[in-house]
C-alpha atoms as an extended CHARMM CRD file, in Angstrom:
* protein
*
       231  EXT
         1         1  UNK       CA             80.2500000000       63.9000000000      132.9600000000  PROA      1               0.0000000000
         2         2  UNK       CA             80.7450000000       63.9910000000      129.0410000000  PROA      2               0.0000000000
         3         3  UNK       CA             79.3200000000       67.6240000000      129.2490000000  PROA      3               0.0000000000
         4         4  UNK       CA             81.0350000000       69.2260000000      131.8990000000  PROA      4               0.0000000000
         5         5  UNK       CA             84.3970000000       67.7510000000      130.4050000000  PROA      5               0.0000000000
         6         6  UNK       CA             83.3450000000       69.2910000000      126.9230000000  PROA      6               0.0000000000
         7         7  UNK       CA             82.2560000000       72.5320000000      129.0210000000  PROA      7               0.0000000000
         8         8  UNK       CA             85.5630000000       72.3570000000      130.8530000000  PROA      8               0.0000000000
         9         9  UNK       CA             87.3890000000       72.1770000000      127.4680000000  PROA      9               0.0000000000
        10        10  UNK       CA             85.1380000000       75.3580000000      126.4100000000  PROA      10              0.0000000000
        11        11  UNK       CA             85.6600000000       77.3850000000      129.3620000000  PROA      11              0.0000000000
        12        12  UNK       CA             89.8250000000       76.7310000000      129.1160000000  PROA      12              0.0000000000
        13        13  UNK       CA             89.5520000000       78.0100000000      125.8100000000  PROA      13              0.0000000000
        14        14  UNK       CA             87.7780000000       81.0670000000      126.1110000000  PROA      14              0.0000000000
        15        15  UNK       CA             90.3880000000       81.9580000000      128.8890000000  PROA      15              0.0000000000
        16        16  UNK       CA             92.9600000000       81.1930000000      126.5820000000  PROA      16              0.0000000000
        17        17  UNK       CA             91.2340000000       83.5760000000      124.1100000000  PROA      17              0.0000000000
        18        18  UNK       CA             90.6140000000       86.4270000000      126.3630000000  PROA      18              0.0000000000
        19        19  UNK       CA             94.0330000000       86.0990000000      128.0270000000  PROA      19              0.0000000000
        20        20  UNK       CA             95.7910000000       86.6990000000      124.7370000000  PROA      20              0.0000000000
        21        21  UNK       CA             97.8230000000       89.5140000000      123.4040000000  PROA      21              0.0000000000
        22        22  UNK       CA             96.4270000000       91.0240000000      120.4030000000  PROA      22              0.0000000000
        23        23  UNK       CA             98.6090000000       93.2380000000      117.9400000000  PROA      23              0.0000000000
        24        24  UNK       CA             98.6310000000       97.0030000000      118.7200000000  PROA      24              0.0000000000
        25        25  UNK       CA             95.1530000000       98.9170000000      116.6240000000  PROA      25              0.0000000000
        26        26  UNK       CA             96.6970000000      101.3540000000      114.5080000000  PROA      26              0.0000000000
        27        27  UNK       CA             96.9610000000      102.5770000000      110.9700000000  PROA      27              0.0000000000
        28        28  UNK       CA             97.5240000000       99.6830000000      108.8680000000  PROA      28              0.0000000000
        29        29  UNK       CA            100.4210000000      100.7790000000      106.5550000000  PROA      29              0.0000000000
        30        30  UNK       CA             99.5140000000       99.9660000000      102.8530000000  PROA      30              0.0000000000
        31        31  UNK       CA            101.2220000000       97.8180000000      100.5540000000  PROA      31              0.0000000000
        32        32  UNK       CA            101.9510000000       96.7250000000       96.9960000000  PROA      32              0.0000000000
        33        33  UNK       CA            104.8000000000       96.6130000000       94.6540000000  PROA      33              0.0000000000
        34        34  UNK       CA            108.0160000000       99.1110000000       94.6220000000  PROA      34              0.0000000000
        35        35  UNK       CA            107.2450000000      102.1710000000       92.7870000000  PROA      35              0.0000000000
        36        36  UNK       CA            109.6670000000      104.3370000000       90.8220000000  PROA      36              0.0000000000
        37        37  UNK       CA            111.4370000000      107.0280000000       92.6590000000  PROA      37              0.0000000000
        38        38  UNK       CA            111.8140000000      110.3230000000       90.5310000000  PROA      38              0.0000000000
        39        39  UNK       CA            115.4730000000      111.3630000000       90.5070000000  PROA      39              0.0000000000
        40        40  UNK       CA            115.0750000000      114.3670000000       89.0680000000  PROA      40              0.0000000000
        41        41  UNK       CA            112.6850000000      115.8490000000       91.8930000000  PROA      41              0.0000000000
        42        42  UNK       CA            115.8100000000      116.5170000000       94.2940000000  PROA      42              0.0000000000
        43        43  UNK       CA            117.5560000000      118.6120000000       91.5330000000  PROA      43              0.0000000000
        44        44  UNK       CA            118.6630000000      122.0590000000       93.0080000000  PROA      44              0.0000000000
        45        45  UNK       CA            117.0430000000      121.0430000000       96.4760000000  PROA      45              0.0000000000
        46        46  UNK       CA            118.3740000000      121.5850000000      100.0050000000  PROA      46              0.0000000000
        47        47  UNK       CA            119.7060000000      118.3480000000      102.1100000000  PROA      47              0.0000000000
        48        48  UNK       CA            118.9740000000      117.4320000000      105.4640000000  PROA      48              0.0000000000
        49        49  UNK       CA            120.6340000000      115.3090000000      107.1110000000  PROA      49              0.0000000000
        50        50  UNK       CA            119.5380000000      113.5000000000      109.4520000000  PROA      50              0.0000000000
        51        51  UNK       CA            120.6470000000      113.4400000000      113.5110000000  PROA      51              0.0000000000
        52        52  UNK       CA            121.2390000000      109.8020000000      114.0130000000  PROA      52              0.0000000000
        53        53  UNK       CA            121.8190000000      110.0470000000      117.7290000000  PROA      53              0.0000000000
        54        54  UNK       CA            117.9430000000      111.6270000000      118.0700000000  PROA      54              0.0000000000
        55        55  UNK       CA            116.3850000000      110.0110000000      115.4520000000  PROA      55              0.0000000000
        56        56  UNK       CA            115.0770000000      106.6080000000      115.8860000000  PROA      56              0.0000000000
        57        57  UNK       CA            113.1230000000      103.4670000000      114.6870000000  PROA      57              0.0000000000
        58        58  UNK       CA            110.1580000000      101.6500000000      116.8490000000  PROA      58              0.0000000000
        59        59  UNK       CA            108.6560000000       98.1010000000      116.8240000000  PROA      59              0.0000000000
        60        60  UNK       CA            106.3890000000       96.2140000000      118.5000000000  PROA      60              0.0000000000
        61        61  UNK       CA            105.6090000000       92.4590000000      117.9380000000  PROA      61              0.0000000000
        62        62  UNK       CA            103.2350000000       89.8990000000      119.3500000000  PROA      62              0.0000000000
        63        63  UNK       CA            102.4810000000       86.2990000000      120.1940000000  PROA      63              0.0000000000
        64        64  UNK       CA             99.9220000000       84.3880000000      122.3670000000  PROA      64              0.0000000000
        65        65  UNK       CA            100.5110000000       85.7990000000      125.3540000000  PROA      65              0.0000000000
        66        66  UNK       CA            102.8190000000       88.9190000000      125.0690000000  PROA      66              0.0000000000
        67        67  UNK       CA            104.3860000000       90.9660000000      123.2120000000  PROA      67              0.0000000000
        68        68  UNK       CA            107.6550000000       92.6610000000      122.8360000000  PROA      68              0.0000000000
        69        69  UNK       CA            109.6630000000       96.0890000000      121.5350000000  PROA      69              0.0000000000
        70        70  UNK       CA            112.0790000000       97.9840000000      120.9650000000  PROA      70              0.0000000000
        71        71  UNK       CA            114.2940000000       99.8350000000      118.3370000000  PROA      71              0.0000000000
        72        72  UNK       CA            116.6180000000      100.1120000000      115.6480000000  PROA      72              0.0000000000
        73        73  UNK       CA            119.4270000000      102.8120000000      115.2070000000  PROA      73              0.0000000000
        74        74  UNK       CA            119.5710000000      104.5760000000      111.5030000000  PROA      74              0.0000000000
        75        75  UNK       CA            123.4600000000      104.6070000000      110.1890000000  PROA      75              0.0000000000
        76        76  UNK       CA            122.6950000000      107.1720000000      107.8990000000  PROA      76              0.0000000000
        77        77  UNK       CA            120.1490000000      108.9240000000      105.9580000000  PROA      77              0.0000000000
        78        78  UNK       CA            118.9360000000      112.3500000000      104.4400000000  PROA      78              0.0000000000
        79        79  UNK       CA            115.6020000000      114.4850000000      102.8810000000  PROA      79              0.0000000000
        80        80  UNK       CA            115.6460000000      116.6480000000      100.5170000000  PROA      80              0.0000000000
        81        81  UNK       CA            113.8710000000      119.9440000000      100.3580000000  PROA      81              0.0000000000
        82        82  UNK       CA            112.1950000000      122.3350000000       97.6180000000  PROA      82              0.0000000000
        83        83  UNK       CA            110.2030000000      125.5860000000       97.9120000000  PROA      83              0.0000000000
        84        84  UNK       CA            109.0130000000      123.7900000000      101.4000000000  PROA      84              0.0000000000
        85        85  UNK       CA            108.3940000000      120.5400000000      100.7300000000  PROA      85              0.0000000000
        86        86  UNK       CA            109.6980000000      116.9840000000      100.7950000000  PROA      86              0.0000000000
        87        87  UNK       CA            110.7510000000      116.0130000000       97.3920000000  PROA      87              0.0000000000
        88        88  UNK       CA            113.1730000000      112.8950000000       98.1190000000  PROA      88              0.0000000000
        89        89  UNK       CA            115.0070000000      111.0510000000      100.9190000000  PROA      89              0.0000000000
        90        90  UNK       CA            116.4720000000      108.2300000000      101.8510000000  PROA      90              0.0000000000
        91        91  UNK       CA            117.0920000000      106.3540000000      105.1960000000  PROA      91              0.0000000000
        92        92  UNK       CA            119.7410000000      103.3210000000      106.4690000000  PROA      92              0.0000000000
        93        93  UNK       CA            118.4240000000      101.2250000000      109.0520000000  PROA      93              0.0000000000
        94        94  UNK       CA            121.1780000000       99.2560000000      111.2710000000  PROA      94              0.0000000000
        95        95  UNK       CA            119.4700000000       95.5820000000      111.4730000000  PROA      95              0.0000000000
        96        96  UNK       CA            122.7740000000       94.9680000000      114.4380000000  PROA      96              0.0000000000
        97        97  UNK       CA            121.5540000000       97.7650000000      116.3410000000  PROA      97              0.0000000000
        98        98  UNK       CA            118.1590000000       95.8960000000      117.2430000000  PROA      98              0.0000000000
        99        99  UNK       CA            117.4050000000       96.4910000000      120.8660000000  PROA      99              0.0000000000
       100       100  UNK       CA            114.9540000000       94.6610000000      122.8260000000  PROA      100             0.0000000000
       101       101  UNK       CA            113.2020000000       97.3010000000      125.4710000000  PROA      101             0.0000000000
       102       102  UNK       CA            110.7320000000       95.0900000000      127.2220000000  PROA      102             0.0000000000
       103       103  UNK       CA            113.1520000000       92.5410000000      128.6800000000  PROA      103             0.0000000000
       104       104  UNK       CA            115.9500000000       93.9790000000      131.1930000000  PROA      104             0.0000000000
       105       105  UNK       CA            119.2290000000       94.2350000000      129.2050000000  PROA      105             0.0000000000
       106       106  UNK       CA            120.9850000000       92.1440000000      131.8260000000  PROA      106             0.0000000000
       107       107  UNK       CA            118.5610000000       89.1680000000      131.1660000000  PROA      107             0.0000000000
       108       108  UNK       CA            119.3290000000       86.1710000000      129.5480000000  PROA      108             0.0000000000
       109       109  UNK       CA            116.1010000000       86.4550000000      127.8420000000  PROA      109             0.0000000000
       110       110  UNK       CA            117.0170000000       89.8560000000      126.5350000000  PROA      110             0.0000000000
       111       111  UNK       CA            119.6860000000       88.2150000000      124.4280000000  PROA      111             0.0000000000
       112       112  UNK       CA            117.9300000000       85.1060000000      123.8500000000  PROA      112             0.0000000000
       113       113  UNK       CA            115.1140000000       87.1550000000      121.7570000000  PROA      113             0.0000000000
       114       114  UNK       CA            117.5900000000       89.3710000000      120.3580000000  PROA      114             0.0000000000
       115       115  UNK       CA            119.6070000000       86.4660000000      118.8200000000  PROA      115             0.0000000000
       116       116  UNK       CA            116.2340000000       85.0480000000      117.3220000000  PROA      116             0.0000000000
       117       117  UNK       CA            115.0560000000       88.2370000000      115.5450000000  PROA      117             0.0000000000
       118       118  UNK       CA            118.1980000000       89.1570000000      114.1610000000  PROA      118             0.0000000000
       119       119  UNK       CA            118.5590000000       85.1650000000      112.4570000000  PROA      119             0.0000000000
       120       120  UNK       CA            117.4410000000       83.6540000000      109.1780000000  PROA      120             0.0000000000
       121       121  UNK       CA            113.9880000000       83.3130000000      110.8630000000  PROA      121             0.0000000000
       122       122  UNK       CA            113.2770000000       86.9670000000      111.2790000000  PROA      122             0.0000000000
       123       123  UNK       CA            115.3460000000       89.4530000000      109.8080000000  PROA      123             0.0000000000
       124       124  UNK       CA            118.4100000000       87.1300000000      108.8680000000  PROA      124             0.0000000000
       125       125  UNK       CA            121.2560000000       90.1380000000      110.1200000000  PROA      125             0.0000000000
       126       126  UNK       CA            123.9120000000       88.4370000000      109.0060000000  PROA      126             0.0000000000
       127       127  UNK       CA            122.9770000000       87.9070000000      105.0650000000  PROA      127             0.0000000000
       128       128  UNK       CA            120.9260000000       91.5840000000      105.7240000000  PROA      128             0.0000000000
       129       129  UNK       CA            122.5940000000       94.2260000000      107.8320000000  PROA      129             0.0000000000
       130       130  UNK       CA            120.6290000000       96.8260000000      106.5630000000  PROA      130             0.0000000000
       131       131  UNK       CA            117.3650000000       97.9330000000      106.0590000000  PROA      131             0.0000000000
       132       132  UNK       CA            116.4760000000      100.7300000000      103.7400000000  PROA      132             0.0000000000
       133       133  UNK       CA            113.2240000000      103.4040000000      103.4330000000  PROA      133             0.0000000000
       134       134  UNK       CA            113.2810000000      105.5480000000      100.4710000000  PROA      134             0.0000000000
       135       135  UNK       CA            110.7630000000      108.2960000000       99.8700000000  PROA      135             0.0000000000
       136       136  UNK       CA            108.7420000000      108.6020000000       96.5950000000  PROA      136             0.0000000000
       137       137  UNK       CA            106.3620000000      110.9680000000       97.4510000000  PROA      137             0.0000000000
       138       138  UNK       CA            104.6360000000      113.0370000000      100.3330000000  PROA      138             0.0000000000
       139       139  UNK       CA            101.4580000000      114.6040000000       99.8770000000  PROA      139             0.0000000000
       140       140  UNK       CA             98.9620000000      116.1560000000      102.4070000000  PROA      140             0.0000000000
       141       141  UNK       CA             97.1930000000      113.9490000000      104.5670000000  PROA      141             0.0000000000
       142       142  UNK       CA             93.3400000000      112.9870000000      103.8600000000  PROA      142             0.0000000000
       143       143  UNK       CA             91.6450000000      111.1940000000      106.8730000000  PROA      143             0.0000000000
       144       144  UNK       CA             90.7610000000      107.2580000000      106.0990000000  PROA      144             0.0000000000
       145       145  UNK       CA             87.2840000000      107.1580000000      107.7690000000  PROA      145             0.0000000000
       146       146  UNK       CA             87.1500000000      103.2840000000      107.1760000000  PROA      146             0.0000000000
       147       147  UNK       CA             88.4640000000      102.7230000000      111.0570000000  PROA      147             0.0000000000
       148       148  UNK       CA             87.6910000000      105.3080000000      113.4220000000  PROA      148             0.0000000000
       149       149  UNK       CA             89.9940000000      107.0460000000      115.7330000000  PROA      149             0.0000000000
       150       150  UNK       CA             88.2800000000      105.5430000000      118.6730000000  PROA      150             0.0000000000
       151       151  UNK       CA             89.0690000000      102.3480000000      117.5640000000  PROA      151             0.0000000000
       152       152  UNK       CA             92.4530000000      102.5650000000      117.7300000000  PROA      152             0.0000000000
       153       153  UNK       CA             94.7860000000      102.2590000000      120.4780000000  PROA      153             0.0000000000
       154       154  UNK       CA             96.2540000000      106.1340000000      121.0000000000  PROA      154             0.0000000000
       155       155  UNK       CA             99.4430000000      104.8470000000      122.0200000000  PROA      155             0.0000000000
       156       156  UNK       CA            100.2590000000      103.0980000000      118.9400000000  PROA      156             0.0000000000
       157       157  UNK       CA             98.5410000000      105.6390000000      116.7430000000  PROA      157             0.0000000000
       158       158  UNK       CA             99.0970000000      109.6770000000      115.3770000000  PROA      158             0.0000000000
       159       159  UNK       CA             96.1200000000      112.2190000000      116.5750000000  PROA      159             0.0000000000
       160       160  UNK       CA             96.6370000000      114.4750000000      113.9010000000  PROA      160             0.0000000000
       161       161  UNK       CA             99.2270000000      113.3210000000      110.9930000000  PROA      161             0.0000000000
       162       162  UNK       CA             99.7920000000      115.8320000000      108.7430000000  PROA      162             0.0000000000
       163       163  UNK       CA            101.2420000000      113.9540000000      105.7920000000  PROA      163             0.0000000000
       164       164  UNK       CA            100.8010000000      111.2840000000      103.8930000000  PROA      164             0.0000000000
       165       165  UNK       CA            103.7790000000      109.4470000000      102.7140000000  PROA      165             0.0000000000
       166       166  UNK       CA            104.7490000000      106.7210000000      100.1020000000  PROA      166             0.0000000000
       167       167  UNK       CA            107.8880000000      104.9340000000      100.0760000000  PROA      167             0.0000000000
       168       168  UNK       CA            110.0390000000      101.5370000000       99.5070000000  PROA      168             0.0000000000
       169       169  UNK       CA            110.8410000000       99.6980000000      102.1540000000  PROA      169             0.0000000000
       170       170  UNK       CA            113.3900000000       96.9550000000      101.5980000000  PROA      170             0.0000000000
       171       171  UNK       CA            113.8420000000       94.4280000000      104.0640000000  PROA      171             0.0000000000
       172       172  UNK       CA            115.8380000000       90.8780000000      103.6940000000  PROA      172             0.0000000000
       173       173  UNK       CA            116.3390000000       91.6560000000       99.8800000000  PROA      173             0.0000000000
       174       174  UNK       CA            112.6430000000       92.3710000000       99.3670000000  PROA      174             0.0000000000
       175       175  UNK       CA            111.1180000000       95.7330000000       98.5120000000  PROA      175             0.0000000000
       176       176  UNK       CA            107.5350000000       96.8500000000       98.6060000000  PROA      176             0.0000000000
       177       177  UNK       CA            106.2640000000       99.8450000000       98.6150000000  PROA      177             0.0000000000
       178       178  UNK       CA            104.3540000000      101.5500000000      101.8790000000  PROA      178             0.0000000000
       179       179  UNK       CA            101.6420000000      104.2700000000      102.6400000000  PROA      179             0.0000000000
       180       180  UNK       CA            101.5510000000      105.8060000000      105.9130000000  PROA      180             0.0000000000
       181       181  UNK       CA            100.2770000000      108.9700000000      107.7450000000  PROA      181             0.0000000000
       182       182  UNK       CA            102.8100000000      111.2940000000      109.5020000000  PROA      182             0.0000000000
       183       183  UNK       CA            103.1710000000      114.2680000000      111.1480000000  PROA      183             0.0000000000
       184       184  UNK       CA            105.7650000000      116.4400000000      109.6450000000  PROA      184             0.0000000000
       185       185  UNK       CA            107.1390000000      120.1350000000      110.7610000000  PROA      185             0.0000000000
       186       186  UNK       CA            109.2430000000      121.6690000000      108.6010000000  PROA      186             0.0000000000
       187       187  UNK       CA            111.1220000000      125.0910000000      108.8450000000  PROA      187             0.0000000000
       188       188  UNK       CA            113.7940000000      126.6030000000      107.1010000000  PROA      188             0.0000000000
       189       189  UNK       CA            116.7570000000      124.0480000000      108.1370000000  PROA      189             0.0000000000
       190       190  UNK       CA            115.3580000000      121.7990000000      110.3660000000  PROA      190             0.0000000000
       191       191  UNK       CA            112.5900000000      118.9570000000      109.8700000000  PROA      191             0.0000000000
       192       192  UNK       CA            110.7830000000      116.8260000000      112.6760000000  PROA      192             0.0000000000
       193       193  UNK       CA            108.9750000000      113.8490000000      111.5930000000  PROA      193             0.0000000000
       194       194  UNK       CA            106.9050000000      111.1960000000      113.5030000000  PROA      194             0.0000000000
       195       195  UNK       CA            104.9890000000      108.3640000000      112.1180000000  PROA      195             0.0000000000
       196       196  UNK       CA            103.3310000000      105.0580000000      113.3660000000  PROA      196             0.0000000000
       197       197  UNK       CA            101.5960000000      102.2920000000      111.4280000000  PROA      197             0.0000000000
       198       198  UNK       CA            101.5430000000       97.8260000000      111.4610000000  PROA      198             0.0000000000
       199       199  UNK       CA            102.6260000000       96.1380000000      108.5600000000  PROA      199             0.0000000000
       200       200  UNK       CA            102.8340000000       92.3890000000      107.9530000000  PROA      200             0.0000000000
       201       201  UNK       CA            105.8730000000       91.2510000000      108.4240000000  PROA      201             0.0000000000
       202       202  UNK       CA            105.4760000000       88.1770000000      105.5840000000  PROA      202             0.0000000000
       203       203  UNK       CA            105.2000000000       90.4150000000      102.9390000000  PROA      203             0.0000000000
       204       204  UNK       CA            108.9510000000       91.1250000000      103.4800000000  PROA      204             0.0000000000
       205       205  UNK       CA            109.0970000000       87.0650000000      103.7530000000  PROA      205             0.0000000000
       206       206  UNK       CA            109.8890000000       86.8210000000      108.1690000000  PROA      206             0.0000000000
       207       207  UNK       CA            108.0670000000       83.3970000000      108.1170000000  PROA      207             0.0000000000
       208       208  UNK       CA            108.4690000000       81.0200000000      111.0900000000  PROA      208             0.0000000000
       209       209  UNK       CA            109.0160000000       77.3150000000      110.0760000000  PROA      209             0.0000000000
       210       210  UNK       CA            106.3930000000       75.3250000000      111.4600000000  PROA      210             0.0000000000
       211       211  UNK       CA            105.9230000000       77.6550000000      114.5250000000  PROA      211             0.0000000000
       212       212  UNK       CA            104.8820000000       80.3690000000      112.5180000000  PROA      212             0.0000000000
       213       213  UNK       CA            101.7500000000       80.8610000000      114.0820000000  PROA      213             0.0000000000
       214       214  UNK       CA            102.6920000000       81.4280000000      117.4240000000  PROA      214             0.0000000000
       215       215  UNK       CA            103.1420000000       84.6870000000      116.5160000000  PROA      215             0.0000000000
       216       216  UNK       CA            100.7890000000       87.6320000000      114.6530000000  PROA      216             0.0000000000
       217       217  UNK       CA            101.6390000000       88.7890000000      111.2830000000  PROA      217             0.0000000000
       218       218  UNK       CA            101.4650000000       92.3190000000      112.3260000000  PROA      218             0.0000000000
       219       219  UNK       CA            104.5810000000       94.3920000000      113.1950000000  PROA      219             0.0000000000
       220       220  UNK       CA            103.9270000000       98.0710000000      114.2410000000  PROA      220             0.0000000000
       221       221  UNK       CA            106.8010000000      100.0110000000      113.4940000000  PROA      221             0.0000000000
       222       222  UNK       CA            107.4650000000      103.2770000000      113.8450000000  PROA      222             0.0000000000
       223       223  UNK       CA            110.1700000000      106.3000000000      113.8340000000  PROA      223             0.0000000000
       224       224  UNK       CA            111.1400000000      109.6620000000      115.0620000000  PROA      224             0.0000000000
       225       225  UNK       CA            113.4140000000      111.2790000000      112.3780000000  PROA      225             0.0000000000
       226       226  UNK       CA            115.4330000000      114.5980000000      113.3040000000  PROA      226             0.0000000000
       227       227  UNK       CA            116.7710000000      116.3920000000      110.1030000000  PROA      227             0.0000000000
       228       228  UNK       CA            119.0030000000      119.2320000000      109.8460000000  PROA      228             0.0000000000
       229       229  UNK       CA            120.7140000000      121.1420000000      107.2150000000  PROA      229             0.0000000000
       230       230  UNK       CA            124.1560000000      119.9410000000      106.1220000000  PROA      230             0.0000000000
       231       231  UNK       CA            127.1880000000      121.1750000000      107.4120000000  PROA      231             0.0000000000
């Protein structure tokens, strides 16, 4: 009896294991401290700015047994340009405009998640509003063979980025710098961008309480950015 209780206790565990929702397999961003942003680099270069109502920010998070996403809105933001390239930018992310995409809009649920992310727990809205990405460099992209492409899970990750690019990211007061691949298409006044990469979200301190780890510590985020000459 003692061993098919212990083999009971085994076999409800390896459900529990295989029935759980693991964080989306794609580039992991990386991090370290905030890096200087050259000022002078944007000098004589052409601005962008950015379509807000086509440009837009992803996430995905996960726990136990789900996961949920949806997006952010950008209030405002810009790149600058020289002898076709990215030398600067700098985006505003609207932590209020946090939609949850997973959960029908109409569900208590959907507001019920949407109230948690944006508190002190999470992303803390109301002492944050904003989020902010500013560029420090871009540089063309060299493949990291240390996970293979097969590895990853193609919805969550580029096929062919283009770009490598290195920024700040400032979240809840904090700022760290991130690496990420990217495809980027640039013509004369108009710039398309796409990227997609996790991050952890503790190293912009979105800790828990005691419940902490109920959920992963990997965040995939995400963005489209449209960019078009100033008017």
């Amino acid at each position: 009896m003692k061993s098919l209780k212990i083999f009971g206790i085994f076999l409800s565990g390896a459900i529990l294991f295989a029935s759980c929702e693991s964080a989306p397999k794609s580039d992991e961003a990386k991090t370290g401290e905030a890096q200087k942003v050259d000022s002078t680099q944007s000098a004589d270069a052409q601005v962008l700015k950015v379509d807000l109502a086509n440009s837009v920010i992803t996430w995905v998070g996960t726990k136990p047994t789900d996961k949920h996403n949806g997006t952010f809105n950008l209030s405002e933001g810009s790149v600058s340009v020289k002898e076709g390239k990215i030398v600067a930018g700098k985006f505003t992310i609207d932590i209020n405009s946090l939609k949850v995409l997973d959960i029908p809009a109409e569900d208590k649920d959907n507001a019920k998640l949407t109230k948690h992310l944006k508190s002190a727990d999470f992303l803390d809205a109301e002492k944050f509003p904003t989020a902010s990405f500013e560029i420090v460099s871009v540089e063309p992209y060299k493949a990291d063979t240390t996970q293979k492409m097969k590895e990853k899970d193609k919805e969550y990750t580029l096929a062919n980025p283009t770009h490598s690019i290195t920024g700040n990211l400032t979240m809840k007061g904090v700022t760290k710098s991130i690496t990420f691949p990217a495809v980027v298409k640039l013509e004369a006044n108009k710039l398309e961008a796409e990227a997609k990469f996790n991050i952890n979200r503790k190293d912009w301190g979105m800790e828990w309480g005691i419940t902490d780890k109920l959920i992963s510590n990997t965040v995939h985020m995400g963005f489209k950015i449209l960019a078009n000459v100033a008017q």
